[in-house]
C-alpha positions as CSV (number, residue, x, y, z in Angstrom):
1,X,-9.6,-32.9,-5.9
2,X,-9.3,-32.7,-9.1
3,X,-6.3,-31.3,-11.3
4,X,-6.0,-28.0,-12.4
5,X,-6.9,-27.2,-15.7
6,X,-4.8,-27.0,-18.9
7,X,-4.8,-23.0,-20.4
8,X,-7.0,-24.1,-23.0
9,X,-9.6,-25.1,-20.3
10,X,-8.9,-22.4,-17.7
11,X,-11.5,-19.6,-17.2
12,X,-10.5,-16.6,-15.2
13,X,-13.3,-14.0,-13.6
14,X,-11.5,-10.7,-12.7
15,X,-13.5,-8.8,-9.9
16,X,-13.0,-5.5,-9.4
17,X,-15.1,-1.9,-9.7
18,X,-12.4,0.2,-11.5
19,X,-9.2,-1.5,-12.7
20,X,-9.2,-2.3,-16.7
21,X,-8.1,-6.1,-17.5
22,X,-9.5,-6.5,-20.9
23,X,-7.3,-5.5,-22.9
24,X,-3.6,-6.3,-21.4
25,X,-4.6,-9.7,-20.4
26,X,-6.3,-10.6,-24.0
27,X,-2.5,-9.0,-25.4
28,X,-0.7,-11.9,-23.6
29,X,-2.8,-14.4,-25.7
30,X,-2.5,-16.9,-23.2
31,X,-5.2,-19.2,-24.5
32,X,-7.3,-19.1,-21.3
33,X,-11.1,-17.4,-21.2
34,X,-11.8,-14.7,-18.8
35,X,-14.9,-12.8,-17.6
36,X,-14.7,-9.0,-15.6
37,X,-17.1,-8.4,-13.0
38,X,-17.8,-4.8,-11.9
39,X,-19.7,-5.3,-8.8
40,X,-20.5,-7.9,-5.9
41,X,-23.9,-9.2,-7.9
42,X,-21.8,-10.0,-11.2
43,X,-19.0,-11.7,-8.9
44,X,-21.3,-13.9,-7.3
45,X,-23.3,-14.9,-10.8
46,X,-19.8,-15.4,-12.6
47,X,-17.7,-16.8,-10.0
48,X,-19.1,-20.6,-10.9
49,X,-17.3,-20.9,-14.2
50,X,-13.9,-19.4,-12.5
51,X,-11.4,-21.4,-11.9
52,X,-9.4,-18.2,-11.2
53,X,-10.5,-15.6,-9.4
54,X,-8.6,-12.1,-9.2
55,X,-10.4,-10.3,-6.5
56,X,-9.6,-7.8,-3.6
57,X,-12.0,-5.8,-1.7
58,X,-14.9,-7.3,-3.3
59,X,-14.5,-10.9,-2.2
60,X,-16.4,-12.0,0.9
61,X,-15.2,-15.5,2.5
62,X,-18.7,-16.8,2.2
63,X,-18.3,-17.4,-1.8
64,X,-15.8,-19.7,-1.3
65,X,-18.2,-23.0,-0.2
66,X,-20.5,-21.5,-3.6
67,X,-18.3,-22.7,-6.4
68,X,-16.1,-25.9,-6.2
69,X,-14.7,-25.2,-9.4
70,X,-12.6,-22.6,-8.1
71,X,-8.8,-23.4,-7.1
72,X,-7.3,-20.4,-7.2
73,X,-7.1,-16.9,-6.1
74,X,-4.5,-14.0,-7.2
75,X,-5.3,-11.6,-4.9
76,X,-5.4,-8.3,-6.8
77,X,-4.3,-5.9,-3.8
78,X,-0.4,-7.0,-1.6
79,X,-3.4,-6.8,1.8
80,X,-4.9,-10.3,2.3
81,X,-6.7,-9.8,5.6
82,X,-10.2,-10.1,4.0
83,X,-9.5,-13.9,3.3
84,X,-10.5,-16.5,5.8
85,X,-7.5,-18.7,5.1
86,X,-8.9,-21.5,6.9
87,X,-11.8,-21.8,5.2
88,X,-9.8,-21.1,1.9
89,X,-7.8,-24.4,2.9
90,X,-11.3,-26.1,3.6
91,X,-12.6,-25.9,-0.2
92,X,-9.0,-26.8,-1.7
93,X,-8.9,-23.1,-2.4
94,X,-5.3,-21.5,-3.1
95,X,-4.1,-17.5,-2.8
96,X,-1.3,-15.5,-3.6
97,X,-1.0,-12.1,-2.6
98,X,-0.5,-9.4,-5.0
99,X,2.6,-8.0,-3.1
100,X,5.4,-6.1,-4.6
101,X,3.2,-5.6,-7.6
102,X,2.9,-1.6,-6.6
103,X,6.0,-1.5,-5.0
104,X,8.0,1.1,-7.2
105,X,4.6,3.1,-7.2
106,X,3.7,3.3,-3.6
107,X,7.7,4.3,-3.0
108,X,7.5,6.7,-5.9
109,X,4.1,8.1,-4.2
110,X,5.5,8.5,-1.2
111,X,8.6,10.7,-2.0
112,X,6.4,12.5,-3.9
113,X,4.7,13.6,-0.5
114,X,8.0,13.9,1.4
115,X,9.1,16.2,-1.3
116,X,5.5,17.8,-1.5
117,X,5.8,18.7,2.3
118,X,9.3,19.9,2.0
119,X,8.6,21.8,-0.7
120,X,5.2,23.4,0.9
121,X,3.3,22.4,-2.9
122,X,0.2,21.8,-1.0
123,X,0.3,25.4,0.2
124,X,1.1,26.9,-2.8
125,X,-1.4,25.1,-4.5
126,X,-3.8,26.2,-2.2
127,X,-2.1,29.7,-2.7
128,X,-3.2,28.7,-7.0
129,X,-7.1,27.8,-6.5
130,X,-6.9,31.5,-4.5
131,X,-5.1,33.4,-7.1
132,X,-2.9,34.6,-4.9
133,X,0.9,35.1,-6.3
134,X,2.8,34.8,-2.2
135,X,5.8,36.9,-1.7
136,X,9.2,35.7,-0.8
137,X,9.6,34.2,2.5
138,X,11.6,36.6,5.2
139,X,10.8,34.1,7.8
140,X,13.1,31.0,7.4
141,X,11.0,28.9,10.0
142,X,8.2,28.8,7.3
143,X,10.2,28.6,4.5
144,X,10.3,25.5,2.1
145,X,13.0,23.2,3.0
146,X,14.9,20.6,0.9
147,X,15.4,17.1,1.6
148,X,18.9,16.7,1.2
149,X,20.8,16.2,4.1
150,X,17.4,15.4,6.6
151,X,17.0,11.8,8.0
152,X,13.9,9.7,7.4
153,X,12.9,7.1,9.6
154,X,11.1,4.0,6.7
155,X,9.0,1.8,9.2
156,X,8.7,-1.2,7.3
157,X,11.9,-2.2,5.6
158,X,10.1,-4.7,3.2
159,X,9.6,-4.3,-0.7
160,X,8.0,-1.0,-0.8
161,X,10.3,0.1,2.1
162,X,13.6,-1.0,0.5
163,X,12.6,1.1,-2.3
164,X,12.5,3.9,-0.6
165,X,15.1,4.2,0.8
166,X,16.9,3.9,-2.6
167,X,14.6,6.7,-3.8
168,X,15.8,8.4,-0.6
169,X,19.4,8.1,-0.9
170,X,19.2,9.2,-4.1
171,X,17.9,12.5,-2.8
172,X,21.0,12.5,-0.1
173,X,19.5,11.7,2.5
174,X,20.4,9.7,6.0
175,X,18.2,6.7,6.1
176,X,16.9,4.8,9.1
177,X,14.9,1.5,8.3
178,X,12.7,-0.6,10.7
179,X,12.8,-4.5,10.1
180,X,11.2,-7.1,11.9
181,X,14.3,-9.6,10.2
182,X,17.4,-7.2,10.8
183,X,19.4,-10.3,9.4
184,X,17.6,-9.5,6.1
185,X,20.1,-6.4,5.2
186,X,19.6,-3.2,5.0
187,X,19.3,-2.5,1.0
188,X,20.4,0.9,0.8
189,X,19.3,2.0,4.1
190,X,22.6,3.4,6.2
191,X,20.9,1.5,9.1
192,X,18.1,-1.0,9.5
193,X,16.9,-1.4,13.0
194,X,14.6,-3.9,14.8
195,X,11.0,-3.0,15.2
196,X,11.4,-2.8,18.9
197,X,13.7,0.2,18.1
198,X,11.4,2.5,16.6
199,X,10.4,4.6,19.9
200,X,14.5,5.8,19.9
201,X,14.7,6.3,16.5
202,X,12.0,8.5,16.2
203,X,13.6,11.7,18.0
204,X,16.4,11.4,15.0
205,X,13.6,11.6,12.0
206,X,12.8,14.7,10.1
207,X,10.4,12.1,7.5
208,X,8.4,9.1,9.4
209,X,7.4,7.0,6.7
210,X,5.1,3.8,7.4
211,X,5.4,1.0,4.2
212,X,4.4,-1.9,7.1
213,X,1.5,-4.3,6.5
214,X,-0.9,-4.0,8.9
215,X,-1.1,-6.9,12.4
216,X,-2.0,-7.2,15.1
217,X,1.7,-5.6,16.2
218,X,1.0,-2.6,13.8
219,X,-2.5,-1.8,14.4
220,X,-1.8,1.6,16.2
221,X,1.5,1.0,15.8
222,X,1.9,5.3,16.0
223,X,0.0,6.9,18.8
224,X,0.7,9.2,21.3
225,X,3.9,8.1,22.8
226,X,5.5,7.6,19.1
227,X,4.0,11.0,18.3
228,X,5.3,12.6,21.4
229,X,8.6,11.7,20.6
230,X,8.8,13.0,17.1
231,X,10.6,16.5,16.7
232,X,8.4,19.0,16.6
233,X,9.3,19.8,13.2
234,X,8.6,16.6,11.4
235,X,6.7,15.4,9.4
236,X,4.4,11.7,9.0
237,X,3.9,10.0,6.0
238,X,1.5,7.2,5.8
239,X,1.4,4.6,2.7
240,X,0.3,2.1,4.4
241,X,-2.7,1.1,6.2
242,X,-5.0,3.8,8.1
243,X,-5.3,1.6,11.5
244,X,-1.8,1.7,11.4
245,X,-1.7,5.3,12.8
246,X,-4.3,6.2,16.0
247,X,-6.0,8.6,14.4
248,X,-7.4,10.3,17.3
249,X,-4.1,11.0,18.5
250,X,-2.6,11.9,15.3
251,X,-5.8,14.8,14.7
252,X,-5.1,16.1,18.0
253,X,-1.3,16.5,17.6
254,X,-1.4,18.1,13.9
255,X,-4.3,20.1,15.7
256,X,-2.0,21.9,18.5
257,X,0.6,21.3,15.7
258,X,2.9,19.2,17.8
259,X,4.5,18.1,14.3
260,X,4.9,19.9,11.2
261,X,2.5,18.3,9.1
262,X,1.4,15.0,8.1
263,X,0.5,13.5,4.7
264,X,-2.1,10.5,4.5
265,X,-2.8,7.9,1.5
266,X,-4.7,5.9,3.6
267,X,-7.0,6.6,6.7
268,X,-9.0,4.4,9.2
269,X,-12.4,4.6,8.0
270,X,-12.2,4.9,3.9
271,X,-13.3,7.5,2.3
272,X,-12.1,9.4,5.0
273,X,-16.0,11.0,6.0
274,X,-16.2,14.6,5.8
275,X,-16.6,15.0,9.2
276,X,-13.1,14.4,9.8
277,X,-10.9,17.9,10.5
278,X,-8.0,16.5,8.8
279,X,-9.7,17.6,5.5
280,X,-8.9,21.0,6.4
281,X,-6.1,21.3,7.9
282,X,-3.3,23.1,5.2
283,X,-0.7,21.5,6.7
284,X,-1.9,17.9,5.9
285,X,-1.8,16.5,2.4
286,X,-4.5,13.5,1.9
287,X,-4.6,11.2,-1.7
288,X,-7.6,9.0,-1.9
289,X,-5.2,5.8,-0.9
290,X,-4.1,6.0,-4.7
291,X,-0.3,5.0,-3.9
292,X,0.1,2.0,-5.8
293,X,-2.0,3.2,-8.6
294,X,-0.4,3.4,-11.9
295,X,-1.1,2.3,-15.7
296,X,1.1,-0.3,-14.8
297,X,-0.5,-1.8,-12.2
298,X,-2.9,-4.5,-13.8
299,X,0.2,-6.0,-16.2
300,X,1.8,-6.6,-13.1
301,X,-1.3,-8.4,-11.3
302,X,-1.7,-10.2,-14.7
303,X,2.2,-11.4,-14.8
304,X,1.3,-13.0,-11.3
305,X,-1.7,-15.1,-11.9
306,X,-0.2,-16.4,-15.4
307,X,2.8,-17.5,-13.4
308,X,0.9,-19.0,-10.8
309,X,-1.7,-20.8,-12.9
310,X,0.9,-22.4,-14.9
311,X,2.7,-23.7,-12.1
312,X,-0.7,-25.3,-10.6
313,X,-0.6,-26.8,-14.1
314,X,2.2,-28.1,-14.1
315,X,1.7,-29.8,-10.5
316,X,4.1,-27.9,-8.6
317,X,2.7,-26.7,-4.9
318,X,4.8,-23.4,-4.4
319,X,3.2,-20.0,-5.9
320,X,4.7,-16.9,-6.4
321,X,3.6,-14.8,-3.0
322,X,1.8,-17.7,-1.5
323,X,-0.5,-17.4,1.3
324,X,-2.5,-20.5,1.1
């Protein structure tokens, strides 16, 4: 196989239908050419001069027997289930995730919706597009709470999760996180909890708050037994990955309104179709899975594949979020 490439002689394609690249990465001046591609017909005529590629949704594992140039791969998004690792490892073909690259913002995104909820913003916004000025509240069961002194339950105590819960604790609140590596600490949760523990944890939560990465042991992860054993008066928040959450079940039970309300970055089928009743329900807040989407993002994906290019360079074997 043969050595990679000196910045001088390395030619990155980035591949993606929205995010801008241009103009941070040509402001770190790091000697190497690049190319963007917008769509799935420029990725595949570009992708044989790459020899990296920064790609998400767009790649398909069939490219990767179509250009042997290529020997790299900074995945754009922290989700790498849309490579084929084996036949990445076939073609001499190395990735790196993008994780902890929208850390702070996915956090910052979902406090945002725990305070939304809490708050009742969604209502009153709703209570805006009508014109309608709403009266004080004499009923305190559907009056806006505050977040102080409630307990969230962070499923997922990894980068994203441990940031959280900081965020959390800075708004006074108890926090519960789940871990699959307990031995990894709790950050600033006040308790971090194995993943088998999350069914009797879930009776203490006023937030439920999913930052997990989606597996096999995930995938459905809250359905009806988790759901049923919620308080009736709390709320989901998912920033993580739709199949994570059985939708079905979840629809049904903000339907008869067996929790207080729910809000979704992130759905099963994306966009969520409008067919779906969760759409209209006014106690359920849905974002177009925009969580980790700042201005920052793209310097931070850049940052990434600099790092990891050089050290391919420099013949070292370990990259920064490896997967391959």
């Amino acid at each position: 196989m043969a050595p990679f490439p000196a910045r001088k002689d390395t030619h990155v394609l980035f591949a993606h239908v929205a995010y801008e690249f241009t103009e941070p990465f040509t402001a770190r001046q790091t000697g190497m050419t690049f190319e963007i591609a917008r769509n799935y017909d420029e990725l595949v005529a570009k992708l044989p001069n790459a020899d990296v590629l920064s790609v998400s949704m767009m790649w398909k594992n069939e490219l990767a027997a179509k250009n042997p140039r290529l020997k790299l791969i900074q995945s754009i998004s922290a989700g790498t289930d849309q490579y084929d690792r084996e036949i990445l490892k076939q073609h001499g073909i190395r990735l790196a995730s993008g994780h902890g690259v929208n850390a702070n913002a996915v956090a910052e995104h979902a406090i945002s919706l725990m305070l939304s909820l809490s708050r009742q913003l969604h209502f009153l916004r709703d209570a805006q597009a009508a014109k309608s000025w709403r009266g004080m509240q004499g009923d305190r069961s559907i009056r806006e709470d505050e977040v102080e002194g409630k307990t969230v339950l962070i499923v997922g105590a990894g980068r994203i999760g441990q940031r959280l819960a900081a965020l959390c604790k800075a708004f006074g609140m108890k926090v519960i996180a789940t871990r699959r590596n307990t031995a990894a600490g709790a950050g600033a949760a006040d308790e971090v909890v194995a993943d088998s523990a999350l069914m009797s944890k879930l009776p203490e939560a006023d937030f439920v708050v999913l930052t997990c990465p989606l597996t096999p042991e995930t995938t459905n992860l809250i359905s009806g037994p988790q759901i049923a054993a919620m308080k009736p008066t709390a709320y989901l928040v998912n920033v993580a990955r739709g199949k994570v959450v059985d939708e079905p079940a979840i629809t049904t039970a903000l339907k008869e309104k067996r929790i207080r309300g729910a809000a979704l970055d992130v759905t099963v089928e994306e966009p969520l179709p409008a067919s779906s009743p969760l759409w209209s329900m006014p106690h359920v807040i849905i974002t177009p899975h925009s969580a980790g989407e700042t201005v920052r993002y793209e310097d931070r994906v850049i940052d990434l594949l600099i790092e990891n290019a050089d050290r391919l360079a420099r013949g070292e074997t370990k990259l920064v979020n490896e997967i391959v």
